[in-house]
C-alpha positions in Angstrom: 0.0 0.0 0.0 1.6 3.5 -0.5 1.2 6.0 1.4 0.3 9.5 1.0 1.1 12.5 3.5 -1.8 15.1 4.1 0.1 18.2 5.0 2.1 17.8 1.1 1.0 20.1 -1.5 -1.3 18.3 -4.1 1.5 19.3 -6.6 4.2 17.0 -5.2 1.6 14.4 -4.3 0.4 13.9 -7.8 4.5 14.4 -9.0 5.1 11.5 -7.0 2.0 9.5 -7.8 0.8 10.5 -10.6 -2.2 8.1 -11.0 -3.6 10.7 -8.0 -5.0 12.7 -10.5 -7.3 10.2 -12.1 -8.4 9.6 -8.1 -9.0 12.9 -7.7 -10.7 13.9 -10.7 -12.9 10.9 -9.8 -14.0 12.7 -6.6 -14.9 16.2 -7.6 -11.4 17.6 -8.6 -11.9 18.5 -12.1 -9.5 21.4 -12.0 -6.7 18.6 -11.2 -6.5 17.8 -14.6 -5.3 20.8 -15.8 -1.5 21.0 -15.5 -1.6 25.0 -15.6 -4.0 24.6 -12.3 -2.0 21.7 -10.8 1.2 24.0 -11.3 -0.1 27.2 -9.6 -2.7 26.5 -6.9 -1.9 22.5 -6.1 1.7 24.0 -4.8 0.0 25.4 -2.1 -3.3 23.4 -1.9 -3.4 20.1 0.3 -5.7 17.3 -0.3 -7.9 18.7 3.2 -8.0 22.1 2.2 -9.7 21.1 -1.8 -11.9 19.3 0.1 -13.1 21.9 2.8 -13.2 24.5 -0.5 -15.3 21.6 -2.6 -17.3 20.4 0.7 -16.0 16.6 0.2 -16.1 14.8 3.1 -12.6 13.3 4.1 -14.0 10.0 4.6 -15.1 10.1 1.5 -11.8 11.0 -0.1 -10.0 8.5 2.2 -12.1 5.7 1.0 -11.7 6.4 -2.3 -8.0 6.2 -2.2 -8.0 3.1 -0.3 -9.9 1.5 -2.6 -7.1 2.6 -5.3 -4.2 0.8 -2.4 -3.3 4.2 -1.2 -3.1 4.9 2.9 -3.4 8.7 3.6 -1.5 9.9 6.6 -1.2 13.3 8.9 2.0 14.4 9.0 4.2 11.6 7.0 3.3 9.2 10.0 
């Protein structure tokens, strides 16, 4: 299972994963998709604070990654 630190920008999360994208997207993301998006705003933007902004539950987003073998972590715990 990989595993995916919350407090990491979206940017470096989908650099190092980049299947993340397709996950995202998936969820209510749309804007993940475009690169000129993922470039500005996912350098700042964690996967908790798209999802207060988009009103997505974090179970929700949690569940959907596990289903896709990811673990998502606080922290890098």
């Amino acid at each position: 299972m990989k595993t995916i630190d919350l407090s990491k920008s979206v940017h470096e999360i989908c650099k190092q994963y980049p299947d993340v994208i397709e996950i995202m997207k998936g969820l209510g993301f749309e804007s993940i998709a475009n690169p000129g998006m993922l470039n500005t705003a996912g350098r700042f933007m964690t996967i908790p604070k798209g999802a207060a902004m988009k009103k997505i539950p974090m179970d929700k987003i949690k569940e959907a990654f596990e289903n896709k073998g990811y673990r998502l972590v606080e922290g890098g715990q």
